[in-house]
C-alpha positions in Angstrom: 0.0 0.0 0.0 1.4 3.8 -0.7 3.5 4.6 2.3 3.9 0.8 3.4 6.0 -0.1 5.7 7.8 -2.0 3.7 8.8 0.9 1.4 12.3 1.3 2.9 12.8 -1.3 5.1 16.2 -2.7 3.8 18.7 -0.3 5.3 22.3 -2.2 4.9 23.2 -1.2 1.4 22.6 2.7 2.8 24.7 1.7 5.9 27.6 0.6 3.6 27.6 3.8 1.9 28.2 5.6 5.3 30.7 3.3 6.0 32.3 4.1 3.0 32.4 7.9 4.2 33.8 7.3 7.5 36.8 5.2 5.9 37.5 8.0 3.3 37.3 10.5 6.4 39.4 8.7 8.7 41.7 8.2 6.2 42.3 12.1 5.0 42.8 12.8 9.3 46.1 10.6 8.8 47.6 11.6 5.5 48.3 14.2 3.1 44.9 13.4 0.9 44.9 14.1 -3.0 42.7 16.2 -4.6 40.9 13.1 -6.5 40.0 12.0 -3.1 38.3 15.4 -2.2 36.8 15.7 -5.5 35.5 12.1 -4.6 33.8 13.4 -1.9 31.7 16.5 -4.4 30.8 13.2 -6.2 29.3 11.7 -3.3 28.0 15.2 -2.2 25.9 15.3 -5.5 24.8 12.2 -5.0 23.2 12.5 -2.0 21.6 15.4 -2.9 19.8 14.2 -5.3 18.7 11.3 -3.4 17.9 14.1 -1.0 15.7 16.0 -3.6 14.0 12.2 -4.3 13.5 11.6 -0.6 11.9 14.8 -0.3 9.4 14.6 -2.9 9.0 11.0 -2.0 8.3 12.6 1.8 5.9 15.4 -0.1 3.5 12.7 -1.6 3.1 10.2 1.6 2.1 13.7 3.2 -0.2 14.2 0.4 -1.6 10.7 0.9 -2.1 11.0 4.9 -3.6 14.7 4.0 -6.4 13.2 1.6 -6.9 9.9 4.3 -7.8 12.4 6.7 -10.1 14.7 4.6 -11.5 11.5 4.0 -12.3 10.7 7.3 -11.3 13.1 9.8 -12.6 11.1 12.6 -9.8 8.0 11.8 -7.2 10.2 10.6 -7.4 13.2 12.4 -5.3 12.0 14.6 -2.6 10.5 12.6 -2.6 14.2 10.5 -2.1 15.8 13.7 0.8 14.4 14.2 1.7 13.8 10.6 1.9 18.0 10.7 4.1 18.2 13.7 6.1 15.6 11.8 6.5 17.9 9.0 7.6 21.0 10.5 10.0 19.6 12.5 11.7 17.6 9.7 12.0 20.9 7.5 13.1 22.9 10.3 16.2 20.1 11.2 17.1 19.8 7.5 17.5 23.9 6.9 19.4 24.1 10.1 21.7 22.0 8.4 20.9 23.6 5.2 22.1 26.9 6.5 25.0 25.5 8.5 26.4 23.9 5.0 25.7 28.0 3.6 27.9 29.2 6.5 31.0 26.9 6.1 31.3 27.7 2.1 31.1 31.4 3.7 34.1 30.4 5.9 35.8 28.4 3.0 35.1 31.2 0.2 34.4 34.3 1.2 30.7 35.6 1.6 30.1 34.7 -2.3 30.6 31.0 -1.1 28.8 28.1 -3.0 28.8 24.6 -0.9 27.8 22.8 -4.2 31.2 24.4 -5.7 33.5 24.9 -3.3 37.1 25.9 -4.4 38.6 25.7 -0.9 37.7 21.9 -0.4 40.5 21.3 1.8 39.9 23.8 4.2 40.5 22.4 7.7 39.2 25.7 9.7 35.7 26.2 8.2 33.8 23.5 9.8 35.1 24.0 13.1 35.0 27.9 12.9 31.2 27.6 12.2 30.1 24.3 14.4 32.6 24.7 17.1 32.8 28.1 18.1 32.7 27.9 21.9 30.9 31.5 21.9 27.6 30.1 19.3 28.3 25.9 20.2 26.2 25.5 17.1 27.6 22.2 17.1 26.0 21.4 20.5 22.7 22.7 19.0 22.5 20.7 16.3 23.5 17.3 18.4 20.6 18.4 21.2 18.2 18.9 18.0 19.5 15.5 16.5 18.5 13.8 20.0 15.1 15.5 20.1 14.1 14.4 16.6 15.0 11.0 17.5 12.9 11.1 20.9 10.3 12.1 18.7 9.9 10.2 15.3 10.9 6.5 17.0 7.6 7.8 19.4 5.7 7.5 16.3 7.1 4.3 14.7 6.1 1.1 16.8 8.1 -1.7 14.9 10.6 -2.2 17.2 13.1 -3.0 14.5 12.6 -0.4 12.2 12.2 2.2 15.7 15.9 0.9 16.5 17.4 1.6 13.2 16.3 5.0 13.2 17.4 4.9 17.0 20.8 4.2 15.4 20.8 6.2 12.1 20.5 9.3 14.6 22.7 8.5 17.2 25.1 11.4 18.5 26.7 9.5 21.2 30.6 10.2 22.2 33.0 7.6 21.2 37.0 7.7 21.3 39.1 8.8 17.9 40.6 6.0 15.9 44.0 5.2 18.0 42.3 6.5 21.6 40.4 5.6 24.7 38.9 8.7 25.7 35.4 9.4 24.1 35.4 12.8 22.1 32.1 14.9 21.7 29.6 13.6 18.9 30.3 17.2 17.6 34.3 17.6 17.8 34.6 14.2 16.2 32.2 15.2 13.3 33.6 18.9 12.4 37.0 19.4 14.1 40.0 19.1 11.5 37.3 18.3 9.5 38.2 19.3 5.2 35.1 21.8 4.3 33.7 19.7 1.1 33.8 16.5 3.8 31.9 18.5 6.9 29.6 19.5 4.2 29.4 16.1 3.0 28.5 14.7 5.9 25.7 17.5 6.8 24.0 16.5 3.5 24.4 13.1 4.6 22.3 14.1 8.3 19.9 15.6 6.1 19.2 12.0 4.5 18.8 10.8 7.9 16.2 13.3 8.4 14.3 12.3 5.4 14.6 8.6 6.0 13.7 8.8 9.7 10.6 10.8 8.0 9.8 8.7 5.7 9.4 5.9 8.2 7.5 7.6 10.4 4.4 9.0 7.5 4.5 5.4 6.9 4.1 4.5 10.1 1.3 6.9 10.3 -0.4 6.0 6.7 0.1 2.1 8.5 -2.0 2.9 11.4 -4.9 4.5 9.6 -7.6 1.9 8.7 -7.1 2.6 4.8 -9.4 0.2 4.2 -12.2 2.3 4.6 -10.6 5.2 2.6 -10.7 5.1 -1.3 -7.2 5.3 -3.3 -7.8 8.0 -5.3 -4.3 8.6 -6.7 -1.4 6.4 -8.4 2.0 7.0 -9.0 5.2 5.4 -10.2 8.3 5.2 -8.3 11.8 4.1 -8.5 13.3 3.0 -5.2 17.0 2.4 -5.5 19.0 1.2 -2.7 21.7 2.8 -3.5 22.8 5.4 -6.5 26.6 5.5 -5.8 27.9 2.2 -7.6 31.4 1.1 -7.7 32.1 -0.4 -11.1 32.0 -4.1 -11.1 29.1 -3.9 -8.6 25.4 -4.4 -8.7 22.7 -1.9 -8.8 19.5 -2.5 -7.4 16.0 -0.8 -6.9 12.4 -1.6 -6.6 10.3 0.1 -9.0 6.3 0.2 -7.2 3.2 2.1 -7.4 2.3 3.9 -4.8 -1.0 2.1 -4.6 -1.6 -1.6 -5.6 -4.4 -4.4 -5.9 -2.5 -7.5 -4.0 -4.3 -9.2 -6.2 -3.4 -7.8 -9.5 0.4 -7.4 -10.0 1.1 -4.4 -12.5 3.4 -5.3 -15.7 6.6 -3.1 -15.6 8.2 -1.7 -19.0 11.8 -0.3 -18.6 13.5 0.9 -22.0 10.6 -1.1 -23.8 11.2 -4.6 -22.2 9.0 -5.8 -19.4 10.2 -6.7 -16.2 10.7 -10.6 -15.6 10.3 -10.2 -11.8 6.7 -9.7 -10.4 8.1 -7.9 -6.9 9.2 -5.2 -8.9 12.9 -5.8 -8.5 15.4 -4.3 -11.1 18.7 -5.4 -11.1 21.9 -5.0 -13.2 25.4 -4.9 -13.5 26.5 -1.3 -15.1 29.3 -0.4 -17.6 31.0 2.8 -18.4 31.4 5.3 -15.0 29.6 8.2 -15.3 25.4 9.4 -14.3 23.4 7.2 -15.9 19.0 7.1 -16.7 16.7 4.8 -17.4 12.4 5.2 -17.9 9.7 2.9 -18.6 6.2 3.0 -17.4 4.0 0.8 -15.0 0.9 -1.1 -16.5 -2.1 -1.7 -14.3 -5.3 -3.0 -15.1 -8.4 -0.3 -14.3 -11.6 -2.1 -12.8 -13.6 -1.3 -16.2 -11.0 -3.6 -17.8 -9.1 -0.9 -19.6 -5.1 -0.2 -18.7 -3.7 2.5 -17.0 -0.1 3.5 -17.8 2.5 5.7 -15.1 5.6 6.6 -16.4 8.9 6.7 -14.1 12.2 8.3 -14.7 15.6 7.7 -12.3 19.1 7.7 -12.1 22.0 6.2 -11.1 25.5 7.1 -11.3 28.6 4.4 -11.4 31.9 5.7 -9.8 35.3 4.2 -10.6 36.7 1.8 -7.7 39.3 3.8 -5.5 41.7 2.9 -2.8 44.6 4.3 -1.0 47.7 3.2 -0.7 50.0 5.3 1.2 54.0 4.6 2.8 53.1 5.7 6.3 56.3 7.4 6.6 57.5 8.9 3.1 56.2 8.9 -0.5 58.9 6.5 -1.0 60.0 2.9 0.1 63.8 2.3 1.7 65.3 -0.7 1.2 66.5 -2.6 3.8 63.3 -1.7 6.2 60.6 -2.6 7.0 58.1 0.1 5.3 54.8 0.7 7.1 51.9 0.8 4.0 48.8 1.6 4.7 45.6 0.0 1.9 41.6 0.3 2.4 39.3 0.3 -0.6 36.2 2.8 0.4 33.2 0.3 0.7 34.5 -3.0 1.0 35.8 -4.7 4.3 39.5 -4.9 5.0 39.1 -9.3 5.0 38.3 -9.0 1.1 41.0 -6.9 0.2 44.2 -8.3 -0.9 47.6 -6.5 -2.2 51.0 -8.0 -4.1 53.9 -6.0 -4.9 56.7 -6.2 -7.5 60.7 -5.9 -6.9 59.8 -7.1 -3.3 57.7 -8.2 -0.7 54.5 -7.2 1.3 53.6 -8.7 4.4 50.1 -8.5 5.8 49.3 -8.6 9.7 45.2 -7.7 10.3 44.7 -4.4 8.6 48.2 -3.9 8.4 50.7 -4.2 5.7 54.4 -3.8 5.2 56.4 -3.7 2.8 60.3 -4.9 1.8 61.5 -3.7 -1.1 64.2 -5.3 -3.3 66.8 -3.9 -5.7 67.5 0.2 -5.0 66.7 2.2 -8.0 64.2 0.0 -9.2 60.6 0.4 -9.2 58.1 -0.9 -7.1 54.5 -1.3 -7.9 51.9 -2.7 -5.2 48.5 -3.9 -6.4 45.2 -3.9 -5.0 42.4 -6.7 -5.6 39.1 -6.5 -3.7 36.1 -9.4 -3.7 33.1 -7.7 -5.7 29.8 -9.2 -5.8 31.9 -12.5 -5.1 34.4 -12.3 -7.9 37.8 -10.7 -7.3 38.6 -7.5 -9.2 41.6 -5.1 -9.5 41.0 -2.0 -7.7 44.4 -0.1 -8.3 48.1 0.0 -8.8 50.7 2.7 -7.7 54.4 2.8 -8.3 56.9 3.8 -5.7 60.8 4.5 -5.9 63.0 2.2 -4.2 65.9 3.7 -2.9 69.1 3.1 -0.2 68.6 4.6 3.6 70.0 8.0 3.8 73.4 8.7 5.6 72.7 8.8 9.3 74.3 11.9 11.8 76.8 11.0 14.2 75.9 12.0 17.8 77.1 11.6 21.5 74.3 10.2 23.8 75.2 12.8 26.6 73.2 13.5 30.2 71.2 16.5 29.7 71.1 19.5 32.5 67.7 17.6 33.5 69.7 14.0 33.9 67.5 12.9 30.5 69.8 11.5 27.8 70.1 13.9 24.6 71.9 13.3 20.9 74.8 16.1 20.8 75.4 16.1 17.1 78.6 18.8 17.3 79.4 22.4 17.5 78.7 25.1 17.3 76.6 24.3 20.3 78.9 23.3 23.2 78.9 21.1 26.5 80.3 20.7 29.5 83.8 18.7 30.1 81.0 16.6 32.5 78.8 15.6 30.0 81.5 14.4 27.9 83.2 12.4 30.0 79.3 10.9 30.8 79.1 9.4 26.7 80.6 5.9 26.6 80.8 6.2 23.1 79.4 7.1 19.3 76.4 6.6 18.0 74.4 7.5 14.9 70.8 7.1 13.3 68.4 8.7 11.1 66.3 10.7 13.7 64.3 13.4 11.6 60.6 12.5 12.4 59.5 11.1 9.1 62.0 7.8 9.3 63.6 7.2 12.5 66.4 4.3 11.5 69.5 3.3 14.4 72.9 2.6 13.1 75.5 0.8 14.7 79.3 2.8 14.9 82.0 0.5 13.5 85.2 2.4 14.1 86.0 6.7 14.5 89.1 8.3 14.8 89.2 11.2 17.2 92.0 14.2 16.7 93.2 16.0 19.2 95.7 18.9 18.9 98.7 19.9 20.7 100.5 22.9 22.1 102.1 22.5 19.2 99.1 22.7 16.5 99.6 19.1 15.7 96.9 16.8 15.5 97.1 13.5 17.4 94.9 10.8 16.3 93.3 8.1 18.2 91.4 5.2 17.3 87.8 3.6 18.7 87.3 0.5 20.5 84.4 -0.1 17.6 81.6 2.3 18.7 83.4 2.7 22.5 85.3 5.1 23.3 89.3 3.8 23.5 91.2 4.1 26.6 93.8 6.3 25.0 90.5 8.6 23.9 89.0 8.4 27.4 92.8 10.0 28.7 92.6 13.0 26.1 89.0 13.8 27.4 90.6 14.4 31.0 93.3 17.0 29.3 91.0 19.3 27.5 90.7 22.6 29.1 87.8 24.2 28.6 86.9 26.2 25.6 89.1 23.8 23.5 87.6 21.5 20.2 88.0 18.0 19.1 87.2 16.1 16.1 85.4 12.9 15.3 86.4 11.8 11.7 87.0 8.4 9.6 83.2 7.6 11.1 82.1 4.8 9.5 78.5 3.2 10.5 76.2 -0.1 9.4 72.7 0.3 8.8 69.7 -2.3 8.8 70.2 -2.9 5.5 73.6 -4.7 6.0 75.5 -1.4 4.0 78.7 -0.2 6.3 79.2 3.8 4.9 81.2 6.3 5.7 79.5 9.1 7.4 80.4 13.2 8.0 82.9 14.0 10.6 81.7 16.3 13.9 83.7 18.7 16.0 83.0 18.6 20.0 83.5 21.8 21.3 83.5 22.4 24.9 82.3 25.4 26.9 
């Protein structure tokens, strides 16, 4: 019947969708993210916009419907209008609160001339969290108390328990801890704060969905409860019901195409592109092609009661988006050879169990949702490949090529006992140290130390060079990476202010190379 309860019912194929978002979004927190990946996200944008625009017109007519029940009979549907009203109003209001909060971060994004449908600062990391977490307005507070309030109200309305808890769910603005932590963050902070402003406004759009989803269970919980029985049908209309327009290519598409009102008794025909529908439940499914928005009409065929047909034409859309996934070095946009290199791979949409990955000129090691790589030869390529299980068969997501090349020289540095009695790397003049805290190192070190790869090296020999009164330079060599006793005995005879210098370094690294590395001068104060 028009406004069943079975009209959206099946809510996992939307679920994976916002799973999909939430991958993407964690994902751009922890790297540097590529413009395809925020132009990705205008994609989706679009997307659910005009599923919002179908939603609401959807909405519009089930309000229609409950409107003529009740002029009808007022007496049985008065009070399901009633409520069906307040229903209404609140919806709108909650969707242009988010309507004007998407307004106000293109504002902060662009300037006052600011489009959210085109915004040319998509990567803007200030605009959502200037407009929703501005502890003077706390218009993200606002928004989370009215997000709670809705959801008091509409699962008041529907009594299916199941369907009641999915909408319980879909609204849901509890705390929870950021990926990598324990302590729970604010609904509000974890939704807009670093937040890029095409993905905050991404995600508002996606909210609004939520509102018209939540709302379109409830007018059919309302149309449900009314004894329609009694009330005539005086209306019918053709509708499309996808369960998802965002496809990944190589995956399925799938909608119910209904009338809005139907004889049990008396399936309608179904004509799309001038071929009838072989499945009397209305269910239309396909495996697209080429990426891009796609469309597709037909009309519905229903038999009137004098014996003549009645045709309704439908019109929808769908648009098929290439497969993406990133695959990022977690420390450089480069692999090192000899290391182990921390990769990081997730395909939006699809679970981390049916991904796979190989790589060429080397090896990659998976453990969980981890993956690391060992590259091979140096100043070869590398190219890792991802595969992903789609609609159970395995397809070939994407491929990116890295350079392979040898660790970096390391620095030589004294492991010295700071002021506060903490160890510290002295890596040479022109700062100075004490005559103390030299005589605290037991020998030389080295490593690569400069926050984006963090490598030790073990010291195989170093010749320090002393000079004398004289202005002759008297050289002494290590005990490996110690220093010698005959190095130890020049250390007590510097007088302060005086220099010495480390030279002939030569250190190993992981990778099994032994290279000579720059010399350092010690200077004392």
């Amino acid at each position: 019947m028009a406004g069943g309860s079975n009209n959206v019912a099946r809510m996992s194929p939307r679920q994976r969708m916002i799973n999909l978002m939430y991958i993407v979004l964690t994902a751009m927190l922890a790297l540097n993210v590529s413009s395809d990946v925020l132009n990705g996200f205008s994609q989706v944008q679009e997307g659910i916009d005009r599923t919002n625009v179908n939603m609401t017109a959807r909405n519009d007519v089930q309000f229609a419907y409950l409107q003529g029940l009740y002029e009808e009979n007022p007496a049985k549907a008065g009070d399901a209008y009633a409520r069906g009203m307040e229903l209404h109003k609140k919806s709108q209001a909650l969707y242009d609160m988010m309507e004007t909060y998407k307004v106000e971060i293109a504002r902060k994004a662009d300037g006052e001339k600011g489009d959210y449908r085109n915004l040319l600062n998509n990567d803007d990391l200030e605009a959502a969290a200037a407009t929703m977490l501005n502890p003077a307005t706390k218009e993200g507070g606002k928004l989370r108390k009215a997000l709670g309030d809705y959801s008091t109200f509409v699962c008041g309305i529907i009594p299916d328990t199941v369907k009641r808890n999915s909408v319980r769910s879909m609204l849901m603005t509890k705390d929870s801890p950021a990926p990598g932590s324990l302590v729970p963050l604010p609904w509000e902070q974890r939704m807009f704060e670093n937040m890029p402003a095409v993905a905050a406004v991404t995600m508002l759009t996606k909210l609004q969905n939520d509102i018209r989803v939540a709302e379109s269970e409830a007018l059919s919980a309302l149309i449900t409860g009314v004894d329609i029985g009694d009330v005539r049908v005086n209306e019918l209309n053709a509708y499309v019901i996808p369960n998802s327009n965002m496809i990944i290519r190589g995956g399925k598409y799938s909608a119910n195409i209904v009338l809005a009102a139907i004889d049990t008794t008396k399936r309608p025909d179904i004509f799309i592109n001038g071929s009838k529908l072989n499945n009397p439940n209305g269910l239309y499914e396909f495996v697209p092609g080429a990426t891009g928005t796609h469309e597709f009409s037909g009309y519905i065929q229903v038999a009137r009661g004098d014996g003549t047909l009645d045709k309704r034409p439908f019109r929808s859309q769908y648009t098929v988006i290439e497969p993406m996934a990133t695959i990022s070095p977690t420390m450089m946009n480069v692999l090192y050879a000899g290391i182990a290199n921390p990769i990081s791979i997730s395909v939006p949409g699809v679970p981390m169990n049916a991904i796979n990955a190989t790589m060429t000129n080397g090896t990659l090691t998976r453990n969980g949702d981890t993956w690391t790589a060992h590259p091979g030869k140096v100043g070869s390529e590398a190219v890792i490949t991802v595969t992903a299980q789609l609609e159970g068969r395995s397809q070939s997501v994407s491929s990116m090529t890295f350079r392979v090349r040898k660790l970096p020289d390391p620095t030589a540095y004294l492991a010295i006992r700071g002021a506060d009695g903490n160890t510290v790397h002295y890596k040479g003049t022109p700062r100075r140290i004490s005559k103390a805290a030299l005589m605290s190192a037991a020998g030389l070190g080295a490593a690569l130390d400069d926050d984006i790869i963090n490598v030790s090296f073990s010291i195989v020999s170093f010749t320090t060079g002393f000079i004398d009164q004289m202005g002759n330079v008297i050289p002494e060599v290590s005990n490996g990476s110690q220093f010698s006793a005959r190095q130890i005995e020049q250390f007590k005879r510097l007088k302060p202010g005086k220099s010495f210098f480390i030279s002939n370094i030569k250190a190993k690294g992981p990778d099994g190379i032994t290279r000579d590395i720059s010399p350092m001068e010690v200077g004392l104060n």
